[in-house]
C-alpha positions as CSV (number, residue, x, y, z in Angstrom):
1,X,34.0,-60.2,-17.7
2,X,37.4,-60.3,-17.4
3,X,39.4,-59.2,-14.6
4,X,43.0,-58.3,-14.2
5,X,45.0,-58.6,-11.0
6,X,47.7,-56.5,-10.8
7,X,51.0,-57.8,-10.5
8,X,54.1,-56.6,-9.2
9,X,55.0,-54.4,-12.0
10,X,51.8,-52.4,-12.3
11,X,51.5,-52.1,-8.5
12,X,54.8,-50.1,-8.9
13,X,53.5,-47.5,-11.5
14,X,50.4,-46.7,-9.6
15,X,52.7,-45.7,-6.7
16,X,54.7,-43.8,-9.1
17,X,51.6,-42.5,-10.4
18,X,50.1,-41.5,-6.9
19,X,52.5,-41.5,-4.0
20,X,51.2,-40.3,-1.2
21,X,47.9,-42.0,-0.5
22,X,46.0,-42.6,2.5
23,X,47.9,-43.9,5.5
24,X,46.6,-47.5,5.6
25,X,45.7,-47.5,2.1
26,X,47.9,-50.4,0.8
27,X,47.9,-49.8,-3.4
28,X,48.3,-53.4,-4.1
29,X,44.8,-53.9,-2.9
30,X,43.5,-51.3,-6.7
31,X,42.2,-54.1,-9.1
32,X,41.8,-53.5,-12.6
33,X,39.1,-54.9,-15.2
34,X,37.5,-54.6,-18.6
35,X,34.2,-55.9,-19.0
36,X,33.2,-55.8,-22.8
37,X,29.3,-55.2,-23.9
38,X,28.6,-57.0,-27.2
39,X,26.5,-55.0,-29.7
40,X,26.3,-51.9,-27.8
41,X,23.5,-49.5,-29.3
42,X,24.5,-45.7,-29.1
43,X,21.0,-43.2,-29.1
44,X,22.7,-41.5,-32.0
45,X,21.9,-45.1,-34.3
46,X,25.7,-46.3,-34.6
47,X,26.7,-49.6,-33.0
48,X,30.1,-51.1,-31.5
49,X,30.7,-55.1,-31.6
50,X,32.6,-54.3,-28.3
51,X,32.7,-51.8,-26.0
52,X,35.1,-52.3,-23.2
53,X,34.5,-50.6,-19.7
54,X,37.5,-50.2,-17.9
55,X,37.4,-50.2,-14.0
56,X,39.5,-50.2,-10.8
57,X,37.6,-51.9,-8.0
58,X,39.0,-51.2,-4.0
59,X,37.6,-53.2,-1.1
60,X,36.0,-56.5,-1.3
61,X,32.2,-57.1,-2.3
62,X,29.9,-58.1,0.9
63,X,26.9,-60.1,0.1
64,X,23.2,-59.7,2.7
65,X,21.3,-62.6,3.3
66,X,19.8,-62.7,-0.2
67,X,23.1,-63.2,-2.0
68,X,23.3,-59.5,-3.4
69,X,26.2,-57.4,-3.1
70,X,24.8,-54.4,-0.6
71,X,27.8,-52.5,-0.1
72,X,28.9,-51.0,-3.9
73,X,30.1,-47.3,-4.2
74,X,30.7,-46.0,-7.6
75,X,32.7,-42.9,-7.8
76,X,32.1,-41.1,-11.3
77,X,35.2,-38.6,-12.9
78,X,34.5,-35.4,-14.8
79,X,35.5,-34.3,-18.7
80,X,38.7,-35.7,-20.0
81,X,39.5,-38.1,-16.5
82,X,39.8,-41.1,-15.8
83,X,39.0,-43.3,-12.3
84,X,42.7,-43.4,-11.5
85,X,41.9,-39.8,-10.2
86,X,39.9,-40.9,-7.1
87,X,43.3,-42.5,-6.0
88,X,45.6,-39.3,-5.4
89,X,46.1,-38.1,-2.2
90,X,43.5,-35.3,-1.8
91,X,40.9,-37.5,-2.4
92,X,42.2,-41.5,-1.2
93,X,44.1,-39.7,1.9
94,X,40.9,-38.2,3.6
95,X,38.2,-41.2,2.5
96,X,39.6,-44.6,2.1
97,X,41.6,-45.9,4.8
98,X,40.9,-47.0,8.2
99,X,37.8,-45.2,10.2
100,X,37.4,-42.6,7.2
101,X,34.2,-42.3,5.2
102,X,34.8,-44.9,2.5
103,X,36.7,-47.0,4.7
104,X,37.6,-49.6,1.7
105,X,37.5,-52.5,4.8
106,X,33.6,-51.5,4.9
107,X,32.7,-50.3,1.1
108,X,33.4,-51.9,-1.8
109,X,34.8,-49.0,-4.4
110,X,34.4,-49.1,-8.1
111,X,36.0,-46.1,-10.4
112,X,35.0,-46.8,-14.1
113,X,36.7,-45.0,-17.3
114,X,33.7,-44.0,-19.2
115,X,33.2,-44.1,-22.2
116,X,35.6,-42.1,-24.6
117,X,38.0,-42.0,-21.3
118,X,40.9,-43.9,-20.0
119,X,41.3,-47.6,-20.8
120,X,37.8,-47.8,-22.0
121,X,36.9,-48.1,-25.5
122,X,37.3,-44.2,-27.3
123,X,38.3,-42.8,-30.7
124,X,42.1,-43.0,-30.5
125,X,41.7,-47.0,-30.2
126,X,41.4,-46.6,-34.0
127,X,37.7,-45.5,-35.1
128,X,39.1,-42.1,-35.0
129,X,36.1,-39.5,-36.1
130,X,34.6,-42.7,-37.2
131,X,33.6,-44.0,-33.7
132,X,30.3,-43.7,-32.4
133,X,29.0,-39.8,-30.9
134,X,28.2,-41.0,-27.5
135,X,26.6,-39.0,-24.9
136,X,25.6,-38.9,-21.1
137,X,22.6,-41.3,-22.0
138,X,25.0,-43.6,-23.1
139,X,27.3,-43.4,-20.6
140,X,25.4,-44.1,-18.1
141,X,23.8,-47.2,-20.0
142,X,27.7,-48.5,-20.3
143,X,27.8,-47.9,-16.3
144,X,24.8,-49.9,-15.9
145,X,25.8,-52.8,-17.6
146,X,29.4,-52.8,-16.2
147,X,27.6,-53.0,-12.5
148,X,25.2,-55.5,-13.3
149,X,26.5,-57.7,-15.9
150,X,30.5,-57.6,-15.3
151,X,30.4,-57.2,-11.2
152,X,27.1,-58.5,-10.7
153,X,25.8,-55.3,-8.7
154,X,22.5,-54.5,-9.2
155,X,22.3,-52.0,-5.9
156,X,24.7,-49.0,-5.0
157,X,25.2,-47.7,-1.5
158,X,26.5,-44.7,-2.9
159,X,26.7,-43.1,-6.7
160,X,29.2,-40.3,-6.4
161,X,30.8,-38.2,-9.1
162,X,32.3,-35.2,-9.9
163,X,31.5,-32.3,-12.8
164,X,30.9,-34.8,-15.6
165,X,30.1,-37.5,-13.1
166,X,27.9,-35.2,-11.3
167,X,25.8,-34.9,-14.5
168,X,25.8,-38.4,-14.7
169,X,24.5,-38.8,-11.4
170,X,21.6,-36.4,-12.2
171,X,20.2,-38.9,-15.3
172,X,21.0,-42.0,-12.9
173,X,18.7,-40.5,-10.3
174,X,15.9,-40.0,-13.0
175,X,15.8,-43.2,-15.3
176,X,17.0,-45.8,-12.7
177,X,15.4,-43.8,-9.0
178,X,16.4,-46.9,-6.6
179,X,19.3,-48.7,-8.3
180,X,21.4,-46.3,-5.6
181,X,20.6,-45.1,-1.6
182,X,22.3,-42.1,-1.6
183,X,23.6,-39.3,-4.5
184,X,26.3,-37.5,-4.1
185,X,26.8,-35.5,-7.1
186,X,29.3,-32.5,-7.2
187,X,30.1,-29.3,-9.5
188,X,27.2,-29.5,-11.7
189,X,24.1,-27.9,-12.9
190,X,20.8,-29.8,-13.3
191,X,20.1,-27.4,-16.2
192,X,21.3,-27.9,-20.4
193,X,25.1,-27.5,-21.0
194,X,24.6,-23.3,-22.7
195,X,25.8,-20.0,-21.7
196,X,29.2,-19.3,-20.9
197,X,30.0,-22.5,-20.3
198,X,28.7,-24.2,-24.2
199,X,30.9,-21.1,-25.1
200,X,34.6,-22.5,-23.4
201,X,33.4,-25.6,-24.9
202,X,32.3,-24.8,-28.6
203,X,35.6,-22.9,-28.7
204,X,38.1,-25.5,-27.6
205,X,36.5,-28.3,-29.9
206,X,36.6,-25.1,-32.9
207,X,40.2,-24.8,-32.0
208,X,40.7,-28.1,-32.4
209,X,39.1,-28.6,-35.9
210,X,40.6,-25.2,-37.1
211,X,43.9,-26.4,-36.8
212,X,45.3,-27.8,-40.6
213,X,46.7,-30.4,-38.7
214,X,43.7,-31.8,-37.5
215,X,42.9,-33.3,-40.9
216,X,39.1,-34.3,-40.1
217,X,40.9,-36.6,-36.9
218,X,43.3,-38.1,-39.3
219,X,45.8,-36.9,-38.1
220,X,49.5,-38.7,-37.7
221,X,50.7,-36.7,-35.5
222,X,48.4,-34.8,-32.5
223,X,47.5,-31.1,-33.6
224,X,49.3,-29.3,-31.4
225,X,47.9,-25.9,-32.3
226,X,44.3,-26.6,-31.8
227,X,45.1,-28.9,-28.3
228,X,47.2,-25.6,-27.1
229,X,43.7,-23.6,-27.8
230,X,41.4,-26.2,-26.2
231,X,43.6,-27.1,-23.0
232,X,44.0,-23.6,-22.3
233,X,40.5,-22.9,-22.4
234,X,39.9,-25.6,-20.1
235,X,42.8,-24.6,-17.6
236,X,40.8,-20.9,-17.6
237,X,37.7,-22.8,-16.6
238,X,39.1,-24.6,-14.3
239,X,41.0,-22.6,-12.0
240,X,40.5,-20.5,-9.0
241,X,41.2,-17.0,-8.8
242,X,41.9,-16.4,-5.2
243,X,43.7,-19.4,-4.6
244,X,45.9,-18.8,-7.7
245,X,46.7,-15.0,-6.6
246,X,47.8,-16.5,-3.6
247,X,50.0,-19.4,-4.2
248,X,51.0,-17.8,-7.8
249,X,51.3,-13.9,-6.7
250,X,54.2,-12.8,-9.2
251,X,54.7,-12.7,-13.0
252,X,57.5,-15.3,-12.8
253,X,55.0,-17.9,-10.6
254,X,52.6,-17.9,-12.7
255,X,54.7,-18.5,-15.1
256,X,56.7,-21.5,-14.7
257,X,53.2,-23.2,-13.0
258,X,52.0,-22.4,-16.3
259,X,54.2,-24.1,-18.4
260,X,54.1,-27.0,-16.3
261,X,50.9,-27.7,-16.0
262,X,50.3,-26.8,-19.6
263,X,52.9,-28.9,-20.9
264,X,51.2,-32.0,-18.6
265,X,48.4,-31.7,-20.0
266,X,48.7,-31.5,-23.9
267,X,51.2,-34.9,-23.1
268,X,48.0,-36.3,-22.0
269,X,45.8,-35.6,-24.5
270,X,44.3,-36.9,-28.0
271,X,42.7,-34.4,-30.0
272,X,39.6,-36.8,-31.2
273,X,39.0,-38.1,-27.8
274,X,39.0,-34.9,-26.3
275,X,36.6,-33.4,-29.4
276,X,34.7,-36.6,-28.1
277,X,34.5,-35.9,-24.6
278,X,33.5,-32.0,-24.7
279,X,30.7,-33.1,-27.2
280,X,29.4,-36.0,-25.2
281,X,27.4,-32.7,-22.9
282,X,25.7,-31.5,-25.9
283,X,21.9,-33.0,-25.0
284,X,22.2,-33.2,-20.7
285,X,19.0,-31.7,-19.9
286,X,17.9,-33.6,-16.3
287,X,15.4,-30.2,-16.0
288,X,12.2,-31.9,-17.1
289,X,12.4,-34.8,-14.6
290,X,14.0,-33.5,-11.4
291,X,10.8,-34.9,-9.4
292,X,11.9,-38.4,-10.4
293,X,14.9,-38.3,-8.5
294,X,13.8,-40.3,-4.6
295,X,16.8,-41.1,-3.3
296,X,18.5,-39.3,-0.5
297,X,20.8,-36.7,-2.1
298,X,23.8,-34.0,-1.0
299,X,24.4,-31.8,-4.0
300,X,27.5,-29.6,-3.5
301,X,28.9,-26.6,-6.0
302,X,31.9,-23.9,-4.9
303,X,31.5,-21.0,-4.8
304,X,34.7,-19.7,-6.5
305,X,33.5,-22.2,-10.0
306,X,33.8,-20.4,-13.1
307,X,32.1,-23.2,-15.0
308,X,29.1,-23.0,-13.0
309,X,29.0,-19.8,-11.4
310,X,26.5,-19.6,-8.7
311,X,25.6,-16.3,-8.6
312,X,22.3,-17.2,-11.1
313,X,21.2,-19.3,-8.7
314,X,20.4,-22.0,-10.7
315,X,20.9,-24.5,-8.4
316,X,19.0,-23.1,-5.2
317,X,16.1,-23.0,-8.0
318,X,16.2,-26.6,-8.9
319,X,17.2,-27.5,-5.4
320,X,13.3,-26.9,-4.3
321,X,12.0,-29.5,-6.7
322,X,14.4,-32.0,-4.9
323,X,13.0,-33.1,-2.2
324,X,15.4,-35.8,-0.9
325,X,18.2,-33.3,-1.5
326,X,20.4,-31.3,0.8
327,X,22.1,-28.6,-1.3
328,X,25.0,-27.2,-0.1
329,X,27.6,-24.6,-1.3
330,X,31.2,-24.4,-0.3
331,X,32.4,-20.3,0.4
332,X,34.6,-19.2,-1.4
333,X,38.6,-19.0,0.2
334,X,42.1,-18.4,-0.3
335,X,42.4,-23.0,0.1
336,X,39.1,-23.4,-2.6
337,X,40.2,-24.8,-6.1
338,X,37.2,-23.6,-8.0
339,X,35.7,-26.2,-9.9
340,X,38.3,-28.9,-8.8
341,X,37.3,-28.4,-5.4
342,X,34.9,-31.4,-6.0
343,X,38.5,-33.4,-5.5
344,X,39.6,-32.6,-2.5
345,X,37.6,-34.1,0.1
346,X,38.4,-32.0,3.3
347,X,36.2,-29.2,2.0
348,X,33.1,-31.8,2.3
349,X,33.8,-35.5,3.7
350,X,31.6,-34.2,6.6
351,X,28.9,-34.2,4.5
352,X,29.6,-37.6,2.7
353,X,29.5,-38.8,6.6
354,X,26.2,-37.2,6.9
355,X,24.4,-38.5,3.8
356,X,25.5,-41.9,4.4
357,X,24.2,-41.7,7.4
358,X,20.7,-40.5,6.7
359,X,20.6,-43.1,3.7
């Protein structure tokens, strides 16, 4: 393992980078780390020599009586992010500091970049199409060996994530049932990736490969085309139709946030890694094994998510076979963000509060 501390310099960025977290929250205490798994095995059959797990760590590690670290909380991000989003303000201000929920004097946080995301090891390092087709399976595998062999956890207090992350939960909860004492997983289905919303996804990544400068991911220069199809797909999905009526009520609003936001994210993407990470949902199917889960659980979805739309009632369904779980669904409101309310935490730190402490 090898850990990086950060130094002046890179202290400064991540303020640029997120400037308003919590009062008490001192960014200088975010370390960053790469712990690299030789000879990692993919389900698919392909191999990697290395695969490098990035991760921020916040807090300091408290060992029981026994030696073992007993106060780990891994915090899991969704499609296309990274762990540096669990340090902007909606989500650090109300949870880390002093008194707060994840009080990072108390818990000792750890946000990974998955696989395919962030500083961890993904297609645009150089593999290009030619990198292995990864998927939730072996995502979580990378998780698990990033925990127990790079930081020497082999307990979590708390496995929380968010959309992708929630997913990820749901396959933690059923192959490993007591590596964690509480779940917390957010915006997800325990149910196969189809529907309406494979369909956003199968078109993005076609819009991505039907754009001539795509060239099969050998590209030289990003294919702009086919990244304006897929990012606008997933802005559609992700957005909130009350709360963008009201913050965005004329033509001209709308508008310039559009190009904004738009113009953000296509600077942040790469067309493989995002083909990559809309892919890696092909196989999640927890349905089979829901029984398997035993740990204490708070499962949240909003009401006002276009990507999983609760009026099927999926969830409620699987919810009855879960019996550790507390299911819970946020109204919909003028303040909800659709599926990105699983960011901001005043919609449901009160119930982080209350699994953690009935766990």
């Amino acid at each position: 393992m090898k850990t990086r501390w950060p130094r002046l310099a890179a202290a400064a960025a991540l303020l640029l980078a997120t400037p308003a977290l919590a009062q008490g929250f001192d960014a200088a205490q975010v370390k960053q780390g790469d712990h690299v798994i030789r000879d990692f095995a993919f389900r698919s059959g392909e191999k990697l020599p290395e695969l490098r797990m990035h991760y921020r760590t916040i807090g300091t590690p408290h060992r029981d009586a026994k030696g073992r670290i007993d106060n780990a909380v891994m915090i899991l991000h969704g499609t296309g992010g990274s762990g540096a989003q669990f340090l902007q303000p909606q989500f650090a201000d109300e949870l880390y500091g002093p008194g707060q929920p994840l009080d990072v004097r108390r818990y000792f946080i750890i946000l990974p970049d998955n696989i395919g995301h962030g500083d961890s090891s993904k297609p645009s390092d150089g593999l290009r199409m030619a990198f292995p087709h990864y998927d939730y399976d072996d995502m979580v595998e990378a998780q698990r060996r990033m925990l127990v062999d790079g930081l020497k956890v082999d307990h979590l207090r708390l496995t929380f994530g968010t959309s992708m992350g929630c997913m990820h939960i749901f396959v933690w909860g059923e192959k490993y049932p007591g590596f964690a004492s509480a779940l917390m997983p957010m915006a997800c289905q325990a149910a196969p990736i189809a529907g309406r919303n494979r369909m956003w996804r199968k078109a993005a990544m076609d819009g991505i490969r039907a754009d001539p400068a795509w060239q099969d991911g050998n590209y030289t220069a990003q294919p702009l085309l086919g990244l304006r199809t897929a990012s606008s797909l997933s802005q559609i999905a992700g957005a909130a139709a009350w709360y963008m009526q009201v913050q965005f009520p004329t033509r001209d609003a709308v508008d310039a946030y559009w190009k904004e936001r738009f113009d953000r994210d296509i600077a942040s993407r790469d067309a493989n890694d995002y083909l990559y990470q809309l892919d890696s949902s092909r196989d999640y199917d927890p349905s089979a094994d829901l029984e398997k889960i035993s740990a204490p659980m708070t499962w949240i979805n909003s009401s006002d998510d276009f990507i999983n739309p609760p009026e099927m009632g999926m969830a409620e369904t699987a919810a009855k076979r879960l019996k550790t779980t507390r299911y819970k669904l946020i109204p919909y409101s003028p303040e909800t963000r659709g599926h990105s309310t699983h960011t901001w935490a005043k919609f449901w730190k009160d119930e982080l509060v209350a699994l953690l402490a009935r766990s």
